[in-house]
SETOR-909793 format. One line per field, with one value per residue (C-alpha): residue in three letters; x, y, z. Coordinates in steps of 0.02 Angstrom, whole numbers. Example, Ala and Ser with C-alpha at 12.3 -4.5 7.8 and 13.67 -1.06 7.14 Angstrom:
2
code = ALA  SER
u = 615  684
v = -225  -53
w = 390  357
***
This chain:
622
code = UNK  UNK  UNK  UNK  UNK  UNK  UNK  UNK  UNK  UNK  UNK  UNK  UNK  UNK  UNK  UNK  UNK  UNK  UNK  UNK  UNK  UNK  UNK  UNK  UNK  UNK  UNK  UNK  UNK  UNK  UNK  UNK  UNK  UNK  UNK  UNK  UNK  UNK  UNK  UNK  UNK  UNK  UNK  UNK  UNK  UNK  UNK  UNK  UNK  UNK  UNK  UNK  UNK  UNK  UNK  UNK  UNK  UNK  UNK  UNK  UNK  UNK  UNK  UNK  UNK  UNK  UNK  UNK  UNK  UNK  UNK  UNK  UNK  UNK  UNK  UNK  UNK  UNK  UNK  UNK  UNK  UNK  UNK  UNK  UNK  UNK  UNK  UNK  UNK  UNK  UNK  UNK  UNK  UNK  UNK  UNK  UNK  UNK  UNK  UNK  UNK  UNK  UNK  UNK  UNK  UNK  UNK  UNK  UNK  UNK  UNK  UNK  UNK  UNK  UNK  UNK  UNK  UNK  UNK  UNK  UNK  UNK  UNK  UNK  UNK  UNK  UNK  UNK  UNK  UNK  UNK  UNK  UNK  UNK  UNK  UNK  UNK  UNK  UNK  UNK  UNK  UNK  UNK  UNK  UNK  UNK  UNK  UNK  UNK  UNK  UNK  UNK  UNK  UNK  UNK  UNK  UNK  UNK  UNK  UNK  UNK  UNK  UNK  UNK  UNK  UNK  UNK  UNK  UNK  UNK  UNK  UNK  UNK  UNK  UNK  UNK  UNK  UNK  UNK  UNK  UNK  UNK  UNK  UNK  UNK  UNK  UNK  UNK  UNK  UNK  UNK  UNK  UNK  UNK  UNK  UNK  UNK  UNK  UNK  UNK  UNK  UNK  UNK  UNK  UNK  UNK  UNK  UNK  UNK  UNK  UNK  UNK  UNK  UNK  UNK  UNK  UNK  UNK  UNK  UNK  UNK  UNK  UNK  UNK  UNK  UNK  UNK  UNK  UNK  UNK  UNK  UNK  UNK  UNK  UNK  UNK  UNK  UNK  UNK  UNK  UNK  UNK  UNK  UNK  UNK  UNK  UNK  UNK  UNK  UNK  UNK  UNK  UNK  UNK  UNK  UNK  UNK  UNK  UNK  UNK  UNK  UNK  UNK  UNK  UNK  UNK  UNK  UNK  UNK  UNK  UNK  UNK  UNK  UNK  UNK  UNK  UNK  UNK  UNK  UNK  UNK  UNK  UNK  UNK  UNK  UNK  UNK  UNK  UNK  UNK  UNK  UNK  UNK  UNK  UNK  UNK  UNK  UNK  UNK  UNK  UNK  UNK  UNK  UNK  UNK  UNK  UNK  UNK  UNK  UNK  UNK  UNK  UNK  UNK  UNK  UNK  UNK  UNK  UNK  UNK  UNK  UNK  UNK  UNK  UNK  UNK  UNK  UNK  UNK  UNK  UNK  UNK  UNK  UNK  UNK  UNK  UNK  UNK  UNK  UNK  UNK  UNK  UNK  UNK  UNK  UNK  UNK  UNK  UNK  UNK  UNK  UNK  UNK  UNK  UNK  UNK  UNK  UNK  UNK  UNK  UNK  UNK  UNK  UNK  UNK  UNK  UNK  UNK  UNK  UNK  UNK  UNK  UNK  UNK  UNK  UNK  UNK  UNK  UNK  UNK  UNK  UNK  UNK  UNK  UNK  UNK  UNK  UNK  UNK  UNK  UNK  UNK  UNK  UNK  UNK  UNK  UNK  UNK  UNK  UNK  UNK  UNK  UNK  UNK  UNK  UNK  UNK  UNK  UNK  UNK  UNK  UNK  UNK  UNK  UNK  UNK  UNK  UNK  UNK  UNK  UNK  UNK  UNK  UNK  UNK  UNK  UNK  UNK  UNK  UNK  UNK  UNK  UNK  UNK  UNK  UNK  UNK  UNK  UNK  UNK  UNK  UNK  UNK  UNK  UNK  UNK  UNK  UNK  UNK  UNK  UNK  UNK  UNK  UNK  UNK  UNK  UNK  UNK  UNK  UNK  UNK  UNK  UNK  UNK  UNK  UNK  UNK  UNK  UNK  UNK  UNK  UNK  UNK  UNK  UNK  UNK  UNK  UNK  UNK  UNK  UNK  UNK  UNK  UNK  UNK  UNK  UNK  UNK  UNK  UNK  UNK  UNK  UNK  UNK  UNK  UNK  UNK  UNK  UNK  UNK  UNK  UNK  UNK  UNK  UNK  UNK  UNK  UNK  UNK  UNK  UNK  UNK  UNK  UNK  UNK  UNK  UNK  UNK  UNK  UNK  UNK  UNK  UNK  UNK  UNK  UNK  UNK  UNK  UNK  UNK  UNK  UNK  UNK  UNK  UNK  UNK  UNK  UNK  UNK  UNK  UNK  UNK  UNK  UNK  UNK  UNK  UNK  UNK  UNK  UNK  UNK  UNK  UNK  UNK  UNK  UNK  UNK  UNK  UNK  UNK  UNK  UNK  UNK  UNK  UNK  UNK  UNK  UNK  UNK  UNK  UNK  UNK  UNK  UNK  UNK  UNK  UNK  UNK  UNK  UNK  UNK  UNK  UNK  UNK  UNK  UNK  UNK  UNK  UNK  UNK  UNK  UNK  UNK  UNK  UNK  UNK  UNK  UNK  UNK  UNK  UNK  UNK  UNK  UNK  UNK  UNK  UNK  UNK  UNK  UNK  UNK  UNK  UNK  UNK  UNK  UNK  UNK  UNK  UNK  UNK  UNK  UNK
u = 0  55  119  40  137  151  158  307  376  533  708  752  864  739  606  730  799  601  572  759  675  548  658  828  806  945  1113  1009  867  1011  1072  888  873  1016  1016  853  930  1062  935  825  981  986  1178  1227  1377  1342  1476  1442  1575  1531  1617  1548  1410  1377  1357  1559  1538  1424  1479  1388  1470  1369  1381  1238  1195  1255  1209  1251  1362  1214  1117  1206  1143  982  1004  1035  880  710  571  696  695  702  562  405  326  153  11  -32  137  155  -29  69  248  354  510  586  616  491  484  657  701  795  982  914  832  1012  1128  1021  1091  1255  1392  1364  1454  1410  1537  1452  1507  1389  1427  1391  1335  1145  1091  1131  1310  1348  1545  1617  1603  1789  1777  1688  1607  1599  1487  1511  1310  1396  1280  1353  1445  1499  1540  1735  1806  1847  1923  1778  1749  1571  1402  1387  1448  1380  1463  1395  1489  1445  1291  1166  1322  1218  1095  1174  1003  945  1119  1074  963  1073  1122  1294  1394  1351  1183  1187  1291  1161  1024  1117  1179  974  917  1044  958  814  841  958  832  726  854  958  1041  1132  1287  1316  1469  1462  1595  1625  1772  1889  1814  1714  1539  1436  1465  1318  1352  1242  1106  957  789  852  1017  999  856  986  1139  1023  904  1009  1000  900  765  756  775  597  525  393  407  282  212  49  -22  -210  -254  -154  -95  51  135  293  441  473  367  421  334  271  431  527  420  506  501  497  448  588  606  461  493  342  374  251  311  511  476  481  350  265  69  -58  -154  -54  17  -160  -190  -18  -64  -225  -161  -40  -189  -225  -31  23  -74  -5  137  262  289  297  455  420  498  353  348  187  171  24  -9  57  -101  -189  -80  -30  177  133  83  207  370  501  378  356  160  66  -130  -209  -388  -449  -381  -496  -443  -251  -309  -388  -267  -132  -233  -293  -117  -40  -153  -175  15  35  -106  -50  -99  61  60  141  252  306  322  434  310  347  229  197  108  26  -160  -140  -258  -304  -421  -412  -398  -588  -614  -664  -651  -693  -738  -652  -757  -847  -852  -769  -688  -725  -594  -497  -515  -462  -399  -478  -418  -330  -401  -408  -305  -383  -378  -533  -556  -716  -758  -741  -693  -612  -467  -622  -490  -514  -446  -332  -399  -255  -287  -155  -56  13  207  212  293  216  179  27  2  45  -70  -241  -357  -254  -220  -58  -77  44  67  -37  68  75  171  318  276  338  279  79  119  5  105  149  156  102  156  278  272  283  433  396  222  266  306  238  363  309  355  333  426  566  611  569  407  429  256  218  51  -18  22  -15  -207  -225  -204  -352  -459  -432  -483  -655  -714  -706  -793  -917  -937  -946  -1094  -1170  -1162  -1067  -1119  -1126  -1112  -1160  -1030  -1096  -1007  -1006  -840  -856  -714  -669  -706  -694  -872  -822  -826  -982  -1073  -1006  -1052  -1233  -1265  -1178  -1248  -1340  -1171  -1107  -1222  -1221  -1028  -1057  -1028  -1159  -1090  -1202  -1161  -1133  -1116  -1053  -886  -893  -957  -1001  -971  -1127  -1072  -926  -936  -892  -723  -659  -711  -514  -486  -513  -667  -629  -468  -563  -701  -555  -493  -662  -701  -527  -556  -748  -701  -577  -650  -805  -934  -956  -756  -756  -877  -826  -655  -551  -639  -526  -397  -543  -551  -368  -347  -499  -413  -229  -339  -430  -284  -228  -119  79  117  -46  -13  -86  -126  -53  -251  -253  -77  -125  -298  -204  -104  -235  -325  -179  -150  -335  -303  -284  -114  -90  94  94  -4  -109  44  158  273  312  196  315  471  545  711  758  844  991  988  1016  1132  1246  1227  1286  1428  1339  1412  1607
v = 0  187  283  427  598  708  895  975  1153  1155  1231  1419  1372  1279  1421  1532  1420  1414  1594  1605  1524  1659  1793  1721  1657  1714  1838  1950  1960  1987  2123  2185  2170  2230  2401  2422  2417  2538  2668  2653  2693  2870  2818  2937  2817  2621  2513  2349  2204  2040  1870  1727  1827  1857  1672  1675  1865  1992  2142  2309  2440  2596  2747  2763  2803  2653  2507  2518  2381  2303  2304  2203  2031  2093  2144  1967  1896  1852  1997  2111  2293  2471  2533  2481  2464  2439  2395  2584  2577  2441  2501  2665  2593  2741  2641  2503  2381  2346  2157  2156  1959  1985  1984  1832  1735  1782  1717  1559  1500  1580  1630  1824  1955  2129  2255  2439  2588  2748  2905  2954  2886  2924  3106  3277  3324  3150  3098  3000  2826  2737  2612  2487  2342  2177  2014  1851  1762  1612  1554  1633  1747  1928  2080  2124  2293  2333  2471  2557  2750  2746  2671  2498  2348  2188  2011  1863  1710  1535  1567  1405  1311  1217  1171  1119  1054  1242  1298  1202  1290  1432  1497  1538  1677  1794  1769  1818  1968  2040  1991  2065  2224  2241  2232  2380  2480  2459  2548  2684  2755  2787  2863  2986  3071  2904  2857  2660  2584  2387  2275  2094  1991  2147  2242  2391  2334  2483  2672  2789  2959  3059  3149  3232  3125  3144  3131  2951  2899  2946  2847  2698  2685  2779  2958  2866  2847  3014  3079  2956  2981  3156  3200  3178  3245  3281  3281  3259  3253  3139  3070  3120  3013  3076  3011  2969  2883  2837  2870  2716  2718  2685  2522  2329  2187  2129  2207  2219  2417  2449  2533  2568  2629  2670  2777  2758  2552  2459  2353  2235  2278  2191  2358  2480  2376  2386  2551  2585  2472  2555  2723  2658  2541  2663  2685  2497  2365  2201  2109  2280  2331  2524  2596  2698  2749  2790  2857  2834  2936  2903  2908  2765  2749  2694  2565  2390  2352  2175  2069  1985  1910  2015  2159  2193  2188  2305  2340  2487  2533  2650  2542  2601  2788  2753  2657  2793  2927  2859  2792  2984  3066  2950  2952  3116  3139  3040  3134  3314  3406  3443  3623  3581  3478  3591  3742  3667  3673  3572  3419  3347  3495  3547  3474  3455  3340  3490  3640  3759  3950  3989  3837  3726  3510  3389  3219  3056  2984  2859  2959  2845  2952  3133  3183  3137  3245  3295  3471  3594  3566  3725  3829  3756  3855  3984  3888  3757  3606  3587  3422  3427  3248  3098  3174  3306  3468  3617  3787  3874  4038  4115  4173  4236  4216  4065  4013  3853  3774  3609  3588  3643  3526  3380  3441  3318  3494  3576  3726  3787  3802  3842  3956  4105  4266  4273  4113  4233  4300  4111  4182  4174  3992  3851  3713  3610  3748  3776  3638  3666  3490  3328  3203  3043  3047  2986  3113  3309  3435  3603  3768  3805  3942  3814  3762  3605  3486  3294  3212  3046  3070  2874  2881  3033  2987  2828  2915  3064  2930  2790  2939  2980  2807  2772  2950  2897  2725  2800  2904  2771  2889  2802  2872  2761  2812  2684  2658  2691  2551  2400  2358  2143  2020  1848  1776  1599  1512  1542  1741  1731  1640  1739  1902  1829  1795  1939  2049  2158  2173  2230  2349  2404  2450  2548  2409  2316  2166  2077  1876  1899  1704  1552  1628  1814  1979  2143  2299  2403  2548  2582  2729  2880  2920  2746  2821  2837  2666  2526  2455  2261  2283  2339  2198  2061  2144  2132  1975  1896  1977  1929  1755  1759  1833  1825  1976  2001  2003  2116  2247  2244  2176  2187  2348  2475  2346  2316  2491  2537  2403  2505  2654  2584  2525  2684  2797  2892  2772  2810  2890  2969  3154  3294  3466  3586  3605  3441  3454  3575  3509  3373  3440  3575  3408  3303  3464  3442  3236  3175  3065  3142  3135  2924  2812  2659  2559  2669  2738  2929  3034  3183  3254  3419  3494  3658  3797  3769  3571  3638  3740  3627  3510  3640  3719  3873  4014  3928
w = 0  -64  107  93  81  213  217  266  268  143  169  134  3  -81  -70  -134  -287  -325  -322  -422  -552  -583  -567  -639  -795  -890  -840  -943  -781  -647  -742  -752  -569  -509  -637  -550  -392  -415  -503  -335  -246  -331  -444  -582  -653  -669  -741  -783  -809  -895  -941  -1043  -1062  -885  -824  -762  -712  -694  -597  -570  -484  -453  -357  -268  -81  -26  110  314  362  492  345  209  291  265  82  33  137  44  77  129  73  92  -30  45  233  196  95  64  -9  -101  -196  -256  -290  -336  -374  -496  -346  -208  -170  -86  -153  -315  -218  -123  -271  -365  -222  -204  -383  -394  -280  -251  -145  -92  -70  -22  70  102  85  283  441  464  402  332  420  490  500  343  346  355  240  145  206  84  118  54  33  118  269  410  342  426  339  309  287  99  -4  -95  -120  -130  -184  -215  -313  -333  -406  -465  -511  -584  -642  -596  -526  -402  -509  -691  -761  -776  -833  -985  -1043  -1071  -1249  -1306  -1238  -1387  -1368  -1182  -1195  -1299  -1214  -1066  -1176  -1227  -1043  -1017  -1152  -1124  -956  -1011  -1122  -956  -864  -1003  -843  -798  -863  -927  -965  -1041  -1059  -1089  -1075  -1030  -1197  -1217  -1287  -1239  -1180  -1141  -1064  -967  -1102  -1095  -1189  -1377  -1357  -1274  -1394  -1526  -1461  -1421  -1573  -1692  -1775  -1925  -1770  -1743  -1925  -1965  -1811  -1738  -1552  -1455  -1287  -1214  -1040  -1007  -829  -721  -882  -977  -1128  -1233  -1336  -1521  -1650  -1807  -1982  -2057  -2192  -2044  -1998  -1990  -2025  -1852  -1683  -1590  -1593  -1485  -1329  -1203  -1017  -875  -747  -805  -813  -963  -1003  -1126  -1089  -1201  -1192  -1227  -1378  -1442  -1442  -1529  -1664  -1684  -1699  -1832  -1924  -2066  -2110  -2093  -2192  -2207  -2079  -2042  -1869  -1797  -1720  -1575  -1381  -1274  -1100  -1003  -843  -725  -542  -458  -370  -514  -583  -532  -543  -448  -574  -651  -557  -703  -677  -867  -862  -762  -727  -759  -622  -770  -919  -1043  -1001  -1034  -1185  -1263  -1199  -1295  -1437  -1486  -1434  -1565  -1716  -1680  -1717  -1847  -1923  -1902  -2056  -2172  -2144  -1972  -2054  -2170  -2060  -1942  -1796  -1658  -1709  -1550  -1473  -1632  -1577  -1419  -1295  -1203  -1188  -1313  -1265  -1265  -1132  -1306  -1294  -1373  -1300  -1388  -1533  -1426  -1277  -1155  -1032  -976  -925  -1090  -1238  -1409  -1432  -1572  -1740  -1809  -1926  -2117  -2240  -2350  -2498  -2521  -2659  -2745  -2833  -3021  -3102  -3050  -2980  -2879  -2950  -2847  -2917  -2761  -2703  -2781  -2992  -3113  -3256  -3297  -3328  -3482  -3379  -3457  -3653  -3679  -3820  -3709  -3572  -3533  -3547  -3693  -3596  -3535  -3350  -3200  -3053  -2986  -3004  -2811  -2824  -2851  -2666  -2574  -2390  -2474  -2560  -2470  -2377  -2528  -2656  -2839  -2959  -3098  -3173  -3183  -3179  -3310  -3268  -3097  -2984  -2977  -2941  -2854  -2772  -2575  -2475  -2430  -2589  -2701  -2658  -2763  -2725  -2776  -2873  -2849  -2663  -2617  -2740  -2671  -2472  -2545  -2592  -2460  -2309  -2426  -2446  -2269  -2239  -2363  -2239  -2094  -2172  -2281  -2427  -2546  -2718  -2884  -3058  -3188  -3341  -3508  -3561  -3456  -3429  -3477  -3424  -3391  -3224  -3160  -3098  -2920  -2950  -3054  -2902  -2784  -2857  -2884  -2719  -2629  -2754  -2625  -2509  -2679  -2703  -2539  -2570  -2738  -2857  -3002  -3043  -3213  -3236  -3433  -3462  -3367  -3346  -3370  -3263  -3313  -3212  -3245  -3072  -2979  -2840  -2918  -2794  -2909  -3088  -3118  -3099  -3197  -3175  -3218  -3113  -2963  -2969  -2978  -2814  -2740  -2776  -2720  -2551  -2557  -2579  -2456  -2313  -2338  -2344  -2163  -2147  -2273  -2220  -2049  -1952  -2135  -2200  -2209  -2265  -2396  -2427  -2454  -2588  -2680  -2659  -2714  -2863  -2887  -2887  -3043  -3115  -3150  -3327  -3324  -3365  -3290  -3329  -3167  -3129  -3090  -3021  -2885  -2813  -2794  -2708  -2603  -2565  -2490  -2353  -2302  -2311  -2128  -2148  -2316  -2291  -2314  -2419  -2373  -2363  -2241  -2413  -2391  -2535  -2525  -2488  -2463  -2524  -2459  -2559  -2443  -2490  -2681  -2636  -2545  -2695  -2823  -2702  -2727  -2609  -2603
***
């Protein structure tokens, strides 16, 4: 007969090799903890020392405030710490460490030893201490006296030595130096007044000096970060996020340059991962990531740090608030109109989530939160677009002569067209200026105060017309115009059933699709934002993603990916060439285009060079 178990209370080291294996998982997670550490302790300099990638040695010396010598026992015991007294403050933690067991849960799998000397005895005006004090985690061990100026430094050895099954486990020492070398920036970019210093095997692998918020986003992420990326910074309430996010041409292939903070911690929260994706959903179709370094700041009060045993997820009591907070800050960003842009405005404060002068707010679209709103939107340029055509050409404000700047003869409306008169005067030139012509029937080259504006006609098109057909959703007011000529093409059975029995969906959309025969549809209506597409073209794309996803898919959860497709289709085609009437409301329309400054698919639509860019290419002025 089975003996049944008995319960029993297990031994300290135990307990801690079991809590070690929450909190140690990797040289990468002692560095982690101990950087941490040293931060709490209020250190301006941290050098860090590594061999074999941190499992032979991992040092980190900082110079911090330091630990009393009858208190260096008590740094290496489990639930033993400084930072917290009571529940009150453990439900508004203010620092990076709280639960006092990470030296304990370290020196439980490797051999560790503290060596620390404060600055003074007690307070303000106290005598000098003499000397260091350095403890061994050996049981029974007593501190020694030790040659140390100040602060603290801490030394692991043998990673996992007494227990080889986890050591295993363990990648190669390349592998953990950069694990360890990420979990060091990953930090620094939190604290830009702190100095870090890496190295591994008696090498230099990583120097950061003391910076201000750019300068250590810049030596971290790279000056290509901050040359792709708008600043961002706006405080609502209790609620304040800034940093850097990066335009969509900047996206990658992976997401391993997303940075997101909340109160100075990094973290990796499910919801605030959503609501960055969201804000970036109508500039990134398809599998590319967003680049961005985000700092949340919130009262402490009304977040939870004790939720995970690495402390990289937190819980938010208002979660929907923050959700929305930094939803609207950053697709309000990313949609800043292009005058902004252009002007050289700071772009993070240029629509603020904050009253307006006159006491003015807005509440967020869906009205979750009251005490989160959207700014005014500034005042609309003086000149307007009016719909005329395909392309919906509206005439600027602005009338008189014209420069042939473009063959007349060659011109779509056989007139000779160019810039207003006033276009000599550069100060009263809108944002992206008066064309002056086109570049292979690709690109449309114009005029602005700066200098020279290249726009990519098809993107910058397919951007106008992907923002109106989900306008024209949103207000079920998508208007069809019927084709003269049906436009009649091959289509396998599987599109000819499909578009008979989703014909109403179809409808519903702007589209009349006619079963000519047993394999071939006629378009008989597109809606009239699509008239410069072509028709047969943009039915094959509808019924690919019809059959695909199905037409609730479609008109719901994959809609605007739905929608941008039209619009890629729908866009004036490359080689097309247009007259500088056409030229400019395009161009009128992309500075009233929310996001007008990428297409559907995160590529740029424009770019400025400045006078002074020509100049340094021609040597003019040597």
């Amino acid at each position: 007969m089975r003996e049944t178990p008995r319960i029993h209370l297990l031994p300290d080291l135990l307990i801690s090799q079991i809590a070690a294996g929450e909190v140690v998982d990797r040289p990468a997670s002692v560095l982690k903890e101990l950087l941490e550490n040293a931060l709490d302790a209020g250190s301006s300099t941290i050098q860090i020392q590594l061999e074999e990638g941190g499992v032979k040695l991992l040092r980190v010396s900082d110079d911090g405030c330091g630990i009393a010598r009858e208190e260096l026992v008590l740094a290496l015991t489990r639930h033993a710490t400084s930072k917290i007294h009571s529940l009150d403050d453990l439900e508004r933690v203010g620092t990076l460490g709280f639960r006092g067991e990470a030296l304990a849960s370290v020196a439980a799998v490797a051999r560790v030893t503290l060596t620390s000397r404060q600055a003074s005895e007690g307070g303000q005006g106290s005598a000098a201490v003499q000397h260091a004090w350095r403890l061994t985690a050996d049981p029974g061990a007593t501190p020694e006296p030790a040659a140390l100026l100040t602060g603290t430094v801490v030394e692991m050895r043998d990673l996992y030595y007494n227990t080889p099954a986890r050591r295993k486990f363990l990648k190669s020492d390349s592998t953990e130096f950069a694990h360890g070398v990420e979990a060091v920036k990953r930090i620094a970019l939190a604290h830009p007044a702190v100095a870090f210093t890496v190295s591994h095997n008696g090498r230099a692998g990583l120097h950061l000096t003391r910076s201000d918020s750019r300068g250590r986003a810049g030596a971290i992420l790279g000056n290509d970060f901050l040359a792709e990326s708008r600043s961002l910074d706006v405080q609502a309430g209790p609620l304040r996020v800034f940093g850097y996010c990066a335009l969509p041409a900047y996206s990658r292939a992976r997401g391993d340059s997303q940075y997101c903070y909340v109160n100075g911690r990094f973290v990796r929260d499910k919801l605030l991962g959503h609501a960055l994706r969201e804000a970036y959903q109508d500039l990134l179709h398809g599998s590319r990531y967003p680049a961005y370094c985000l700092f949340l700041e919130i009262d402490p009060a009304t977040v939870d740090v004790n939720v995970h045993p690495q402390k990289t997820e937190v819980r938010f009591r208002d979660a929907r608030a923050v959700h929305q907070f930094v939803f609207h800050a950053v697709q309000r960003l990313l949609s800043s109109p292009l005058a902004t842009q252009i002007a050289g405005a700071p772009v993070g404060n240029a629509a603020p989530l904050a009253t307006t002068s006159g006491g003015e707010h807005l509440p967020p679209p869906d009205g979750a939160v009251a005490h989160l709103f959207l700014g005014k939107t500034p005042d609309r340029p003086a000149w307007r677009p009016a719909s005329q055509g395909s392309l919906h050409i509206g005439e600027p404000t602005t009338t008189g002569r014209y420069l042939a700047f473009v063959d007349a003869a060659r011109s779509p409306d056989g007139q000779a067209a160019a810039l207003p008169a006033t276009a000599a005067d550069d100060t009263q030139a809108p944002p992206l200026g008066y064309a002056l012509a086109q570049l292979h029937g690709v690109y449309i080259l114009a005029q602005n105060s700066q200098g020279l504006i290249v726009v990519d006609m098809h993107a910058a098109h397919e951007r106008i017309l992907y923002e109106k057909l989900k306008r024209a959703f949103d207000e079920q007011q998508v208007t069809t115009q019927s084709l003269l000529i049906p436009a009649v093409f091959p289509a396998e059975a599987l599109d000819v059933a499909a578009a008979e029995e989703h014909g109403e969906a179809l409808h519903q959309i702007g589209f009349e699709l006619v079963p000519m025969g047993p394999r071939q549809l006629a378009v008989k209506s597109v809606p009239v934002l699509l008239l410069a597409g072509d028709p047969a073209a943009l039915a094959r794309a509808l019924l690919s993603d019809l059959r695909a996803h199905g037409v609730t898919q479609l008109l719901t959860a994959r809609r605007n990916e739905f929608l941008a497709d039209m619009a890629c289709h729908g866009a004036v085609r490359a080689r097309r060439l247009l007259s500088l009437t056409e030229m400019n409301a395009l161009l009128r329309q992309m500075e009233e285009t929310e996001r007008g400054d990428h297409c559907n698919h995160g590529r740029p639509t424009w770019t400025q060079l400045t006078m002074a860019d020509l100049d340094r290419h021609f040597l003019r002025g040597r």
